[in-house]
N, C-alpha and C positions, 0 to 999 in steps of 0.2 A: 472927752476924746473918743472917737469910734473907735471900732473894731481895726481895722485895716492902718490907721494913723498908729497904736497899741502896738500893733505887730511889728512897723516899721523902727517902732523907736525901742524895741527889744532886741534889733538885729546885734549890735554891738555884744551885747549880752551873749546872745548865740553863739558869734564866731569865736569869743573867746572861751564861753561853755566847751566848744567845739576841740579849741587846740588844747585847750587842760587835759580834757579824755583822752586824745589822741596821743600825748605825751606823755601821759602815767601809764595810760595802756600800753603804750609802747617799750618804756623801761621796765613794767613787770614783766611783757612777754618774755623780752631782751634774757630776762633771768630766769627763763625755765629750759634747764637742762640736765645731763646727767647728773651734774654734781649742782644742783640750785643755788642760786647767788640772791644774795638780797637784794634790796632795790639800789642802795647805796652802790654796792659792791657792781652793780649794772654798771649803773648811774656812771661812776669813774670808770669802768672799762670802756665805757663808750666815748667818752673824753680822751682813752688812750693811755690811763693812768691802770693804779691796781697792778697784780701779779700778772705774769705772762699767760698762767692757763686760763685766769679770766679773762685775758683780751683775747686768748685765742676763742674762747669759748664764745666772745660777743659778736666779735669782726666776723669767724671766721664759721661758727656752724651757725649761730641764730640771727644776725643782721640780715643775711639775704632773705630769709624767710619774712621778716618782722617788713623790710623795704615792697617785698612782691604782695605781703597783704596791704600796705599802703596804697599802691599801684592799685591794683585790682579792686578792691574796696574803690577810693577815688574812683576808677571808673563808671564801676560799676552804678555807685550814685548821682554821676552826675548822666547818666546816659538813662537810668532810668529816669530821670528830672525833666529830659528834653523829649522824651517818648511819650509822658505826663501831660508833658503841654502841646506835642504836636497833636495827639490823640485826644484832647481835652477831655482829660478821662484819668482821675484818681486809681481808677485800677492797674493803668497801662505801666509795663516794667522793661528793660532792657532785652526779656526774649519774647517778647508781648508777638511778633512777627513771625516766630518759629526759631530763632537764632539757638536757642540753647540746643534744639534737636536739633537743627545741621551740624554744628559744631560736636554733638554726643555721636550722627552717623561720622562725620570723620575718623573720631578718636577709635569708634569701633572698627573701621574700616585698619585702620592703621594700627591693631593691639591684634587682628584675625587673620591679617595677611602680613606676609615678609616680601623686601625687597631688597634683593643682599647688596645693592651698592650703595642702600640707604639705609643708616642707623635709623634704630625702632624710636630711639629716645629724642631723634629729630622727626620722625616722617609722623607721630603722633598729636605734635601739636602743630606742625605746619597744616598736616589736611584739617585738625579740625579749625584753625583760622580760615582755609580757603574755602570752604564748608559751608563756613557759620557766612561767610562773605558771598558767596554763590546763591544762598538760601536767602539772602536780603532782594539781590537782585531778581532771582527767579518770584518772588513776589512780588516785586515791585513791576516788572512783564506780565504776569498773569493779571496785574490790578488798574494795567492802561489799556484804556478802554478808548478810543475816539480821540488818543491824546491828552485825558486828564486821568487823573488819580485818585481817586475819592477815598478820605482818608477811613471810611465806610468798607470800601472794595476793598482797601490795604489793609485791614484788621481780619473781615474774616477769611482772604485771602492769606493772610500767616497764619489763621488758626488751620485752615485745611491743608495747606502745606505743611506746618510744625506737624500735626498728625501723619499725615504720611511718614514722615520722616521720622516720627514715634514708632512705628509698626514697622520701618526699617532696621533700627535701632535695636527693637526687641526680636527682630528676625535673626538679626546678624548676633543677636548675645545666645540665642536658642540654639544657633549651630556653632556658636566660636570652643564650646571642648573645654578647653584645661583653660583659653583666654577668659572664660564668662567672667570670675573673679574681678578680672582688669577693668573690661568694661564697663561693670558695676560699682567698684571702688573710685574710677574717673568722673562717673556720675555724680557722684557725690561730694566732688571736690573735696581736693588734697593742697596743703601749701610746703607740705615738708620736703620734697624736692628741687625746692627753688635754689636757685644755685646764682653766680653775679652774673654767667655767661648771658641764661634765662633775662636778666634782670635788663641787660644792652639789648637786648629785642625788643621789650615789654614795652619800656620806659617811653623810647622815640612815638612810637605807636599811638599809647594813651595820651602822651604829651600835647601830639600832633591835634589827633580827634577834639580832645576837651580844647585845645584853643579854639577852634572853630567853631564848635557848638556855644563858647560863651561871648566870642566875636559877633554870634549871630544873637546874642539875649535879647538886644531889642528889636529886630524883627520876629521873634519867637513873640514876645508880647504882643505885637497886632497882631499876630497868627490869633492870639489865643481867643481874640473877640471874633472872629470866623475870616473866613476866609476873603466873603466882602467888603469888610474894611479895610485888611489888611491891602487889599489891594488899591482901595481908596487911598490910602497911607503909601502907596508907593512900592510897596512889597511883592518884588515877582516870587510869586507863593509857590511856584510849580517848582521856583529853583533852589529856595532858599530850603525846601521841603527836603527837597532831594539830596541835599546838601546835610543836610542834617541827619537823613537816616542813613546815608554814606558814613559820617563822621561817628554816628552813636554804633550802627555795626561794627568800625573798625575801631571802635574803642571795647566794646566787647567782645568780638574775636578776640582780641589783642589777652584780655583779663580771662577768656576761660584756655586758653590754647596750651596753656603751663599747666593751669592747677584745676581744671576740669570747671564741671557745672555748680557755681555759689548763689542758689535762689535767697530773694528776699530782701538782699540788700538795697537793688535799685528800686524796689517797688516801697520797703516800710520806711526809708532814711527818704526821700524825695519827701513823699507826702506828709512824716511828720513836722518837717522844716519847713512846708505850706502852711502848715496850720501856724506854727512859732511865725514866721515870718512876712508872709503873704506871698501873693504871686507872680511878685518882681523877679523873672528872671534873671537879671544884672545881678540879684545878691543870691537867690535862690541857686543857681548852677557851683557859684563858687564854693556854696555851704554846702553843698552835694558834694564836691568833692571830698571837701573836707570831713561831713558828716558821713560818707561810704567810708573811706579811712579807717576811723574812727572806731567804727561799728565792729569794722571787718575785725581792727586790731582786737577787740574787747569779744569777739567770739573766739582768734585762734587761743588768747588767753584761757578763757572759760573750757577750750576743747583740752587743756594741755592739762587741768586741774580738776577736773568735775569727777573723771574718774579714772583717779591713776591707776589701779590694780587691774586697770583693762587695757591699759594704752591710750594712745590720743585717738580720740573724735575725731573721725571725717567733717572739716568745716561746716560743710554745707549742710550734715544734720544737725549743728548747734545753731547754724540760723533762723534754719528751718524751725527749730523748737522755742527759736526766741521771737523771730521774726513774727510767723504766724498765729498765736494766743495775742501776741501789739497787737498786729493788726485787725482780729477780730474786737480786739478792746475796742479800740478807735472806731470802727467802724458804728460799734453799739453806743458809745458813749457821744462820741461825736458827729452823729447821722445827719446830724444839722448842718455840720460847717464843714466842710474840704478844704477850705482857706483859699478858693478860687475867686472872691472877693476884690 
């Protein structure tokens, strides 16, 4: 049996590897709070069973939190999944364009200035969505040229954009005063303010995007052999292209606009489920969601417990610290195989 036949008949394995983590991780999170609950004592509070302060303690301070790393997580890997294969490129991640720095100037934009008809705790994560969505298209203009796109011109057009808008970012935290703290902290991603209001924004959002992007797997597939097959194959590439980094921005906007900037998800969970899987899109996106999830839940876990005499961990430095030692692993050990096979 090859390689790539190996990988296929593993999937099964995977998706349920997948939903066990995402369900243990989820009822341990479920149970870290002021007063810690067992996994049992979760377990039935979530059912709606147990004493009144665990169900309050489940439903009502940690469910939303535990639902928006769901959310967010899913997006995030399946959006780095589709950025992977439009870019044909194991490095490429969900702010691979500049997305996390449009979305970081927003958030700074909106923690340095006031608008008194506009709540701070709204006007923060709206501009950094319209932001992070502004900074797709403004690359996407700077990268048409003649009328095409090269998906060449769109990379290191996001990297020269994402920099500017780095150097904005660190502009606006140099003079923001008593805000620098904020701006700093959102960078880092936070999930402890999620709240259910948060949750009816989020949801529709990432719902929306990931159909699309997994509606389109099998044109993503001829994409991935280049672009003149795909067009052989029938594939109007300009649109379906388009369509896609529409769909992955507004599923990333959507996932940092709450709980700030979460590196490393869409980039370490795509690629290791390449290598488990192969690079069937059809299964590949769905195990993205499910594998960002997952991850996401099994770092706010790790942020809550690693070290309590300090507080919780800003998420996005436990990814960061998990994410990036994987990812050089794989990179070392696996120099061979990206699982683009």
């Amino acid at each position: 049996m090859d390689g790539a036949a190996k990988r296929k008949g593993r999937t099964p394995a995977v998706f349920a590897a997948l939903f066990l983590l995402l369900f243990v991780f989820m009822v341990l999170d479920l149970a870290q709070a002021f007063v810690p609950l067992t996994f049992g004592e979760a377990f039935w509070a979530l059912l709606g069973k147990g004493t009144e302060t665990h169900r309050f303690i489940i439903w009502e301070m940690n469910l939303p939190r535990v639902i928006m790393a769901c959310l967010v997580g899913a997006g995030l890997g399946i959006a780095g999944a589709v950025m992977q294969a439009v870019f044909r490129n194991p490095m490429a991640s969900p702010y691979i364009l500049g997305l996390s720095s449009g979305a970081s100037l927003g958030a700074a934009v909106g923690l340095t200035f006031t608008v008194a008809w506009l709540p701070q705790m709204l006007m923060i994560p709206l501009l950094a969505f319209l932001s992070c969505m502004a900074t797709l298209f403004l690359v996407y203009y700077i990268s048409n040229i003649g009328g095409r796109v090269p998906t060449e011109t769109l990379l290191l057009a996001g990297i020269a954009v994402g920099s500017l808008l780095s150097a904005l970012v660190s502009l606006l935290t140099y003079l923001a005063g008593e805000q620098m703290q904020g701006i700093v902290y959102w960078t880092m991603g936070n999930l402890t303010n999620a709240t259910w209001e948060n949750i009816l924004i989020v949801a529709p959002l990432i719902f929306a995007g990931s159909l699309i992007m997994v509606s389109s797997s099998r044109d993503l597939n001829a994409m991935m052999l280049g672009d003149a097959h795909a067009l052989d194959l029938g594939v109007e590439v300009k649109r379906v292209r388009l369509q896609l980094l529409v769909a992955s921005a507004l599923v990333t906007a959507a996932a940092v606009a709450f709980v700030g900037v979460i590196g490393f998800v869409g980039l370490v969970v795509p690629h290791i489920l390449r290598i488990l899987m192969g690079p069937d899109n059809r299964m590949l996106l769905p195990a993205s969601l499910l594998g960002g999830a997952a991850f996401l839940m099994i770092c706010d876990y790790i942020s809550r417990v690693i070290a309590p005499n300090i507080g919780i961990l800003p998420i996005g430095i436990v990814t960061a610290l998990i994410g990036a030692p994987y990812f050089i692993y794989l990179l070392r050990r696996r120099r061979t195989e990206v699982g683009w096979d």
